[in-house]
N, C-alpha and C positions, 0 to 999 in steps of 0.2 A: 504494500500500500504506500503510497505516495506520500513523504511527509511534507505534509502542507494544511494550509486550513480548513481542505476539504477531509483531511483525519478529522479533524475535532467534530465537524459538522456530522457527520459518519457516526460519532461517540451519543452525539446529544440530541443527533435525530428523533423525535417520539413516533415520527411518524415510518420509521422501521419495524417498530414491535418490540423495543428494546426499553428496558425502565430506564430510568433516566437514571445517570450515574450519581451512586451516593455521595460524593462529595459537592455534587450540583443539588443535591437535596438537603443536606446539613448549611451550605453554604446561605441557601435562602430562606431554608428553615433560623437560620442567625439573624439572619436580616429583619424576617418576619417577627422575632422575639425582641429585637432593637430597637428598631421601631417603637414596640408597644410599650420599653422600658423610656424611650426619647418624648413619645405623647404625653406619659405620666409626670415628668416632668415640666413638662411644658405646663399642663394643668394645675401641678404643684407650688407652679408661680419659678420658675427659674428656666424662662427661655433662652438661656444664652448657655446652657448648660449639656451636654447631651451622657449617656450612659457613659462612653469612653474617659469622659473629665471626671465620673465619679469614680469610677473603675482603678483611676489612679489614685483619688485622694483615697481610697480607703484602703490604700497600700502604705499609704503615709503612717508613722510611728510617729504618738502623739509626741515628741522627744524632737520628732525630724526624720527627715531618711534623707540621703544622698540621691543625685538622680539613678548612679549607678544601680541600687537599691531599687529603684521603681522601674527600671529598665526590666533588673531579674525577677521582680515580682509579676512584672504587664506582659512579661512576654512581645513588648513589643520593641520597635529599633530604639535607639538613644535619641534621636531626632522628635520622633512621633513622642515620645513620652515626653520631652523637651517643650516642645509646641505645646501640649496639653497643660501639664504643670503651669506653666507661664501664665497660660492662662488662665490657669486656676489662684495664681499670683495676681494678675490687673486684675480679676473680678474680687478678691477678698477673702477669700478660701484658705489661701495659705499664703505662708510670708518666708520668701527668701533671707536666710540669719547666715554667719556666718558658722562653720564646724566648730565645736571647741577643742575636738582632739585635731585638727589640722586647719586653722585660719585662714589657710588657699581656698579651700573647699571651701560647699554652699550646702546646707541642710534646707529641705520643703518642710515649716512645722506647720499644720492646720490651726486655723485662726478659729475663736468661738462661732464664725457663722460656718464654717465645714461641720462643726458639730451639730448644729441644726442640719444642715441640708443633710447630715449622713443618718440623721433621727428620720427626716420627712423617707430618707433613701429607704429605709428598714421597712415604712408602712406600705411604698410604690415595691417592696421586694415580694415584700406578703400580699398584696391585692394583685400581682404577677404570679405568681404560681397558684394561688386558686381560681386566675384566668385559664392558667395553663392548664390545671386541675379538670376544669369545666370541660376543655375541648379534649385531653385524652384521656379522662378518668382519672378517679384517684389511682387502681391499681396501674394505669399507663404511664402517671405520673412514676410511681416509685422504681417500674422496669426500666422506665428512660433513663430516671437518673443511675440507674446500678448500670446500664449499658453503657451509657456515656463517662462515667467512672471506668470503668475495664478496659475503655477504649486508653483513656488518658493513664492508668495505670498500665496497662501493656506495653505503651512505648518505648520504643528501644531504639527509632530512631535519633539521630543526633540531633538535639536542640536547636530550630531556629527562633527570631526573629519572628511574630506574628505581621501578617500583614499590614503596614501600616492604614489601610484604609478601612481594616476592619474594625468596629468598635471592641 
C-alpha cells in the first residue's frame, strides 16, 4: 500500500465496514469530555479559564512547584505548561516567587482565588461524572474507569510529551 494520505483515509474510512480506529475514538471521546468540563466553567463564572489551566494548577504544591514539576506532572511539553501557568499568573491564580533553595529558579505558588476556583473545580468534577454516570451507567462508569486505568498502568512504552493541543 502506498504510503501517503490515501493510507490514512483507507484506516478511517467508515464507509468500508471497518470500526473506526480506537485511538480516533478515545481521541474525540477526550474532546467530547473537554468540552463539557470547558462549558462548566464557563457557567461557573471563569471564562477565561479552560480545563487545561486547571489541570495545571492543581499540580501546583501549595509551597510552589517548579515548572519543571508541572511539566512531569501535565505530561505535557515545557512550552505548553509554560503558556498555561502564565496565564494562570496574569489572571490571579498563582504568583510567580522566587525558589528559596535556589534564587535563579521560579516557584508557581497558588494564590487564595486558585483555592476557590479548585473548590468550584471539585463540584464541576462531581456534576461531571454523574453526567458521565447518566450516559454509560453506573456499572459503565466503574469498567471505564478500571479499563482506562490498565490501559495507563500497562504502559511500557517510553514516556512522551502529551500533545500540546490537547487539554
Amino acid at each position: 500500500m502506498a504510503a501517503d494520505g490515501s493510507v490514512v483515509k483507507h484506516l478511517t474510512n467508515p464507509l468500508l465496514g471497518r470500526p473506526q480506529p480506537l485511538g480516533d475514538v478515545m481521541r474525540q471521546a477526550h474532546r467530547v469530555l473537554v468540552s463539557h468540563l470547558d462549558e462548566a466553567l464557563d457557567a461557573a463564572g471563569y471564562p477565561t479559564l479552560r480545563s487545561a489551566h486547571v489541570s495545571v494548577l492543581a499540580t501546583v504544591d501549595p509551597e510552589g512547584s517548579r515548572l519543571s514539576e508541572l511539566v512531569d506532572r501535565g505530561g505535557r511539553t515545557k512550552q505548553a505548561t509554560a503558556q498555561l501557568a502564565g496565564h494562570l499568573v496574569a489572571q490571579g491564580y498563582a504568583e510567580l516567587v522566587p525558589d528559596p533553595a535556589d534564587r535563579r529558579a521560579k516557584r508557581y505558588v497558588p494564590t487564595a482565588r486558585a483555592y476557590t476556583l479548585l473548590a468550584a473545580c471539585e463540584e464541576i468534577v462531581a456534576n461531571y461524572e454523574r453526567w458521565l454516570e447518566g450516559v454509560v451507567g453506573a456499572d459503565g462508569l466503574v469498567r471505564l474507569r478500571a479499563v482506562l486505568l490498565t490501559i495507563v498502568e500497562g504502559n511500557t512504552a517510553p514516556a512522551r510529551a502529551a500533545d500540546p493541543l490537547d487539554g
